[in-house]
Backbone as CSV, one residue per row, in Angstrom:
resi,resn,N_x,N_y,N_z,CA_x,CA_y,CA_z,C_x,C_y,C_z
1,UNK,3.195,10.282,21.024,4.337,9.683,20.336,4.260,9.985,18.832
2,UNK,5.285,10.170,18.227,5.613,10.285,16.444,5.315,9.753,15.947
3,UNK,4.935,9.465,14.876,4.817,8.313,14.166,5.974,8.684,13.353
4,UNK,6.154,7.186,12.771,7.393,7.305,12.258,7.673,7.255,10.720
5,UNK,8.732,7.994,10.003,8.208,8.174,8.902,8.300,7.526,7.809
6,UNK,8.171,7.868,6.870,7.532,6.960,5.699,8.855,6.225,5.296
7,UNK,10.249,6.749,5.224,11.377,6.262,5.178,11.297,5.301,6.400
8,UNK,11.531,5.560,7.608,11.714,4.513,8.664,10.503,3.559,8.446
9,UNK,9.391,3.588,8.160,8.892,1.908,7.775,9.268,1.634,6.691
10,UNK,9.356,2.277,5.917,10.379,1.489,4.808,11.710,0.746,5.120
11,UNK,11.931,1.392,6.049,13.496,0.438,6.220,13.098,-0.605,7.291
12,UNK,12.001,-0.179,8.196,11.634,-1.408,8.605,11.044,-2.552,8.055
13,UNK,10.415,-2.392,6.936,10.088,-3.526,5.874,11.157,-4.205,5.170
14,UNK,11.927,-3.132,5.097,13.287,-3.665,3.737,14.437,-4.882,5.370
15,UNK,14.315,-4.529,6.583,14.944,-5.397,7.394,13.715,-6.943,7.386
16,UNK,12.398,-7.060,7.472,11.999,-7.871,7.976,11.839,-8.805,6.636
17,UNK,12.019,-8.190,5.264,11.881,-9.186,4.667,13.717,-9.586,4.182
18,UNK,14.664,-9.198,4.601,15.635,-9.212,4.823,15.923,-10.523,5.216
19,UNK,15.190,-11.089,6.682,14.916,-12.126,7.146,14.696,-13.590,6.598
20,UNK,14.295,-12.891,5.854,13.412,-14.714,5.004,14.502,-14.642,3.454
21,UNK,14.925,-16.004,3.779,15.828,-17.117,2.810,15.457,-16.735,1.617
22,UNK,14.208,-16.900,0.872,13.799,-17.012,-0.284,12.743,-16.622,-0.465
23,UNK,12.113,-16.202,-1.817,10.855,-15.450,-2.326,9.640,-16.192,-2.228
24,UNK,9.701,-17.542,-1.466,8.891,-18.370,-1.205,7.957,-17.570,0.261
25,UNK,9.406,-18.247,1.245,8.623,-17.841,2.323,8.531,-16.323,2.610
26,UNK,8.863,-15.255,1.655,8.518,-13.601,1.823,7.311,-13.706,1.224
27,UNK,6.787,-14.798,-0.108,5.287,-14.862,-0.417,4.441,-14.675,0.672
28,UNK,4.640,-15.739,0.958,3.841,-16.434,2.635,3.909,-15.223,3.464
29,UNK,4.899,-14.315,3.598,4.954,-13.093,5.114,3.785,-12.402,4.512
30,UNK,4.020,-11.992,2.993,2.795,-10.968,2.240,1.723,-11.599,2.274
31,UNK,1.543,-12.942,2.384,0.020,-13.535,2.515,-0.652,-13.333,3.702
32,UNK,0.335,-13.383,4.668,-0.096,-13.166,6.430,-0.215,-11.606,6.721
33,UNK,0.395,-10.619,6.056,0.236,-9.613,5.966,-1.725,-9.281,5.729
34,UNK,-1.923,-9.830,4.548,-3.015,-9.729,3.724,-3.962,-9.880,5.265
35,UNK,-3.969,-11.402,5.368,-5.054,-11.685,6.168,-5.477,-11.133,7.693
36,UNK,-4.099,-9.770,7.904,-4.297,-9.207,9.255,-4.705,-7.836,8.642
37,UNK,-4.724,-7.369,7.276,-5.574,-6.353,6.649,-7.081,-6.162,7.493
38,UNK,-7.820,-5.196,8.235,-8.819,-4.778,8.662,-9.953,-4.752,7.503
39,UNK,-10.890,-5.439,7.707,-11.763,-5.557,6.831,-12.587,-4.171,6.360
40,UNK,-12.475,-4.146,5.295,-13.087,-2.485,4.851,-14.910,-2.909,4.780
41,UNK,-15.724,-2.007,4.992,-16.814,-1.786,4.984,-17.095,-2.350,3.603
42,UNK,-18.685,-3.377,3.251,-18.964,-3.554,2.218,-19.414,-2.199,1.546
43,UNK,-19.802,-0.645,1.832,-20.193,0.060,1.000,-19.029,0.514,0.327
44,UNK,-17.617,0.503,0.757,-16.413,0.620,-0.192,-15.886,-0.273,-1.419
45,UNK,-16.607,-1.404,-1.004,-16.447,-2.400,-2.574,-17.362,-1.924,-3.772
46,UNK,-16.965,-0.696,-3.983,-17.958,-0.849,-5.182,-16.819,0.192,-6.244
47,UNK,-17.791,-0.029,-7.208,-16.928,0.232,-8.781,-15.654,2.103,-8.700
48,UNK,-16.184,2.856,-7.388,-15.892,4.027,-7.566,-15.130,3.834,-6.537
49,UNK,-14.555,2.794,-5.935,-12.969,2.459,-5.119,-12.326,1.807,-5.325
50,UNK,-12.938,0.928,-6.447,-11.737,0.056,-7.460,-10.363,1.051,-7.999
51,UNK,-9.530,0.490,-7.461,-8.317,0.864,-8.297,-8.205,0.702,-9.463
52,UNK,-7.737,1.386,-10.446,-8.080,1.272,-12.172,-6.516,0.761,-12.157
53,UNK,-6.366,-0.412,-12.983,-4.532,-0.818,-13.415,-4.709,-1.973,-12.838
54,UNK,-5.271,-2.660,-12.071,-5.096,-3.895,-11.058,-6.022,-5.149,-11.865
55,UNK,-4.883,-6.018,-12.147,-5.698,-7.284,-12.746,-6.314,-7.984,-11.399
56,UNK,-6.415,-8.261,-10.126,-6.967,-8.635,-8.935,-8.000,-7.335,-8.808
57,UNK,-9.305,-7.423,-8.214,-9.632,-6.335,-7.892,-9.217,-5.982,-6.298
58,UNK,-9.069,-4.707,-6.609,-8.530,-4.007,-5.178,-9.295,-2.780,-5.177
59,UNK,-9.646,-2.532,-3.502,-11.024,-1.477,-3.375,-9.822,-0.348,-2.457
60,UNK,-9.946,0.537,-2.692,-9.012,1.777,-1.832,-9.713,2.769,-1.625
61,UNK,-10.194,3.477,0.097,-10.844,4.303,0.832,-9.570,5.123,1.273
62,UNK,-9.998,6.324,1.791,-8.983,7.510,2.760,-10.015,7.725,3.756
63,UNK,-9.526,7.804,4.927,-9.992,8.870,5.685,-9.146,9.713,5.966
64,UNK,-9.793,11.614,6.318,-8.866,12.784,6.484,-9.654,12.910,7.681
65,UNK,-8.235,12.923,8.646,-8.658,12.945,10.259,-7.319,13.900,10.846
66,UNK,-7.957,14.658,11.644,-6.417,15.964,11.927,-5.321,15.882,11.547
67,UNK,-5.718,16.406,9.994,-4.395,16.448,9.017,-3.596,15.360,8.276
68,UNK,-4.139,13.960,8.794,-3.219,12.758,8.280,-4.522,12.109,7.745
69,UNK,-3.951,11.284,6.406,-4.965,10.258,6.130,-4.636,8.893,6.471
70,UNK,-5.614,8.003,6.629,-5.864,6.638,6.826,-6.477,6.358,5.887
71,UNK,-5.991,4.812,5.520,-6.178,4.288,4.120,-6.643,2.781,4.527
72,UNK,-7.468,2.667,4.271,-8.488,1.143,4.477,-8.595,0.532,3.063
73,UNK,-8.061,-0.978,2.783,-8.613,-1.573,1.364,-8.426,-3.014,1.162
74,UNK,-8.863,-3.654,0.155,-9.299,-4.979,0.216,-9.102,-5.221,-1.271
75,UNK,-8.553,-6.898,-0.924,-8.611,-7.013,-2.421,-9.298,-8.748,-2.577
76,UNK,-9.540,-8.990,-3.698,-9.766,-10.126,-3.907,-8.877,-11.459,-4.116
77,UNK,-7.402,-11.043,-3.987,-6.515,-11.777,-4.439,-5.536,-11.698,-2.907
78,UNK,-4.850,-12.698,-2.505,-4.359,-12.669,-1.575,-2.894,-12.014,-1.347
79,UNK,-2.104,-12.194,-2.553,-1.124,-11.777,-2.698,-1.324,-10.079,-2.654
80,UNK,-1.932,-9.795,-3.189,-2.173,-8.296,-3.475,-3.008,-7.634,-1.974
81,UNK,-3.673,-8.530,-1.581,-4.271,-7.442,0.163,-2.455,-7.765,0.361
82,UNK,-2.096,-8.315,0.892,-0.595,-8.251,1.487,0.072,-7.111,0.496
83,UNK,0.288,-6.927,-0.198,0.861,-5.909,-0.766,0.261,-4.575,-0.293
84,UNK,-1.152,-4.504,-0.828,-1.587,-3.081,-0.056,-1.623,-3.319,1.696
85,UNK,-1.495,-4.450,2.153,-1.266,-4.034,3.162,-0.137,-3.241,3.773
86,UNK,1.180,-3.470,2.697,2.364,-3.035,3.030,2.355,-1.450,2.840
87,UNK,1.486,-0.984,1.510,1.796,0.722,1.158,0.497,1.024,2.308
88,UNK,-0.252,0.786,3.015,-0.926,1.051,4.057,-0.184,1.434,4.960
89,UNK,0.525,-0.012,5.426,1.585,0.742,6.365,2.622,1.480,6.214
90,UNK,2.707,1.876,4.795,3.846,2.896,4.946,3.195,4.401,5.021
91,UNK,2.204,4.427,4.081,1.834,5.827,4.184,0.176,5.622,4.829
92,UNK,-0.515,5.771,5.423,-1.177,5.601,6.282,-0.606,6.370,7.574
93,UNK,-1.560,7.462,8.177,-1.639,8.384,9.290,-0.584,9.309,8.915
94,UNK,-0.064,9.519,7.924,0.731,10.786,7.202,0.143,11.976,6.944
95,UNK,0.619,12.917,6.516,0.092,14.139,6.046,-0.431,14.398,4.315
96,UNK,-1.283,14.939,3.872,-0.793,14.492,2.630,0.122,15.232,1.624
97,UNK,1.325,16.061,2.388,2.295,16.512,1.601,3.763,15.215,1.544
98,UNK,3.157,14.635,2.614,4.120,13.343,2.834,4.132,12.254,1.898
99,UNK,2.795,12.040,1.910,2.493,10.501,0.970,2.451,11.674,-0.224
100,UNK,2.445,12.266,-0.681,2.729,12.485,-2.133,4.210,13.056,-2.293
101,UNK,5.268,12.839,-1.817,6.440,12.874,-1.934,7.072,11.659,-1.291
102,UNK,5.909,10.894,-0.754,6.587,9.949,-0.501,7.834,8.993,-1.393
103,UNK,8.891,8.644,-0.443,9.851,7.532,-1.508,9.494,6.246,-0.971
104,UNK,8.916,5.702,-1.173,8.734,4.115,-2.054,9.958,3.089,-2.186
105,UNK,11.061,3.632,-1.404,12.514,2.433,-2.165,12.307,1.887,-1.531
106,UNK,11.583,1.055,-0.130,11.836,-0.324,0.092,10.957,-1.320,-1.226
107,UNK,10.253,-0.642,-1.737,9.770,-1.662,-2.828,11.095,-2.330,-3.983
108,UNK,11.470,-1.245,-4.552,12.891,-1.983,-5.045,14.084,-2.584,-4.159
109,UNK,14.354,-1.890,-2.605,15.603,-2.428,-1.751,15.157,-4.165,-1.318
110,UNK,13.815,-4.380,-1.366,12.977,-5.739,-0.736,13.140,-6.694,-2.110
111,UNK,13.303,-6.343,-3.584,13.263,-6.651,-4.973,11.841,-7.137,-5.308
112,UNK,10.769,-6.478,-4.314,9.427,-6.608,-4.631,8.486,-6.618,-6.112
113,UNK,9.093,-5.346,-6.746,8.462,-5.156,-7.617,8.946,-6.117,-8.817
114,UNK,10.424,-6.391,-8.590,11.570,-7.335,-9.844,10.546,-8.822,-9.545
115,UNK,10.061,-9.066,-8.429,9.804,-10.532,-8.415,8.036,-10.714,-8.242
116,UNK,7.925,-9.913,-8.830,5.927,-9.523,-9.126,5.735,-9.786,-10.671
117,UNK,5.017,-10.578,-10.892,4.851,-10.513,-12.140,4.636,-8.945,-12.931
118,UNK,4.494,-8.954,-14.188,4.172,-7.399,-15.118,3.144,-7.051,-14.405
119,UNK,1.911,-7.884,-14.587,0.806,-7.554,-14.599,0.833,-6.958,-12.594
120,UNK,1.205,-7.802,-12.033,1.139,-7.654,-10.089,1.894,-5.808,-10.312
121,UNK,3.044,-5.785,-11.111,3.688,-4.513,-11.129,3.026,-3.852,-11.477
122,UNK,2.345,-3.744,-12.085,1.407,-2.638,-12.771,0.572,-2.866,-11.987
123,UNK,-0.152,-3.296,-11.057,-0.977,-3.142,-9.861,-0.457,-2.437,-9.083
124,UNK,0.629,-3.049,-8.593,1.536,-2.116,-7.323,1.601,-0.660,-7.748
125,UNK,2.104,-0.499,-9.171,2.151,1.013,-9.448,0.784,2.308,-9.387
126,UNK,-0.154,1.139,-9.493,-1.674,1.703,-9.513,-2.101,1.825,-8.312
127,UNK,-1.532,0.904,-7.675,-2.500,1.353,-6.146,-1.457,2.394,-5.496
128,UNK,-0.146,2.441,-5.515,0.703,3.893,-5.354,0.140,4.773,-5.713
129,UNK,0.224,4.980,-6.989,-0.807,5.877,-8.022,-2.038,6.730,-7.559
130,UNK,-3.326,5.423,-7.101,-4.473,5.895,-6.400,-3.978,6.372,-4.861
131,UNK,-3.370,5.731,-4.004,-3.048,6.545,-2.726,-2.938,7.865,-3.107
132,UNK,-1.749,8.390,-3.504,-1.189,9.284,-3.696,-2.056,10.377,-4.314
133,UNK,-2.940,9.989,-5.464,-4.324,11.238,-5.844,-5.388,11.145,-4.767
134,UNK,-5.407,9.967,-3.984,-6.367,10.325,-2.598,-6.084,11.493,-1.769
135,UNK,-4.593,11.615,-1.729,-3.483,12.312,-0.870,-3.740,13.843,-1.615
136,UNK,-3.870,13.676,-2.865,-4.211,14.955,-3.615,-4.988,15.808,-3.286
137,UNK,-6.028,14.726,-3.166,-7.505,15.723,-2.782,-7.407,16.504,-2.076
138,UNK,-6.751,16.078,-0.608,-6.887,16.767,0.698,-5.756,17.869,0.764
139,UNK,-5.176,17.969,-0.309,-3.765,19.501,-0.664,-4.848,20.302,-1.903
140,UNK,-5.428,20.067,-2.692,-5.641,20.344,-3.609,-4.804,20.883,-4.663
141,UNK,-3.885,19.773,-4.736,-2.953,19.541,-5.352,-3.295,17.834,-6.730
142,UNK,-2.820,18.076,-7.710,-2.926,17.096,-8.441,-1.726,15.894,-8.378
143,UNK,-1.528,14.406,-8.054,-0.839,14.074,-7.740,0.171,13.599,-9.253
């Protein structure tokens, strides 16, 4: 079976938080998100998988497995594993000519990034950021 692409979970995200009334209970979906995040290995918490930009710390791994990467990561803040849990599932088991052209608009169609504080935004942009030069490596391409 396909997996499906980085646009179609995006629009499947931009429908499910569609769902919820208010920025309250879409908090709460991103918190439950967080806590079904797969626990990353303690040898990935360390200073050289920290995402650089993130006032929470957040740890970000790749694996390159026939042609697609998988992206495993953890953060210390709850709001934020739910967030990377979300760019996990979007680009996660892609190629990496994909996730580095990836488009990203359910983050603005959801008004994710408008209702993140500066500082959460400038996380979100950093852990995009780090995916995407993970994604680099394996093109040898600079992202």
């Amino acid at each position: 079976m396909e997996n499906k692409s980085v646009k179609e979970t995006g629009d499947e995200i931009i429908e499910e938080f569609g769902l919820f009334e208010d920025w309250m209970s879409k908090y709460e979906y991103i918190i439950e998100l967080g806590k079904k995040l797969p626990v990353i290995d303690p040898e990935f918490k360390t200073e050289e998988y920290k995402v650089k930009g993130c006032q929470s710390q957040v740890w970000l791994n790749a694996d390159y497995r026939d042609g697609k990467i998988f992206y495993r990561a953890d953060s210390d803040a709850i709001i934020t594993k739910g967030i990377i849990s979300l760019l996990i599932r979007v680009l996660s088991g892609h190629n990496p000519e994909e996730v580095l052209n990836a488009d990203m608009h359910f983050i603005d169609k959801t008004g994710l990034k408008e209702h993140l504080s500066p500082n959460r935004a400038n996380g979100l942009t950093a852990m995009i950021k780090q995916m995407k030069n993970l994604a680099a490596n394996y093109t040898g391409k600079n992202a």
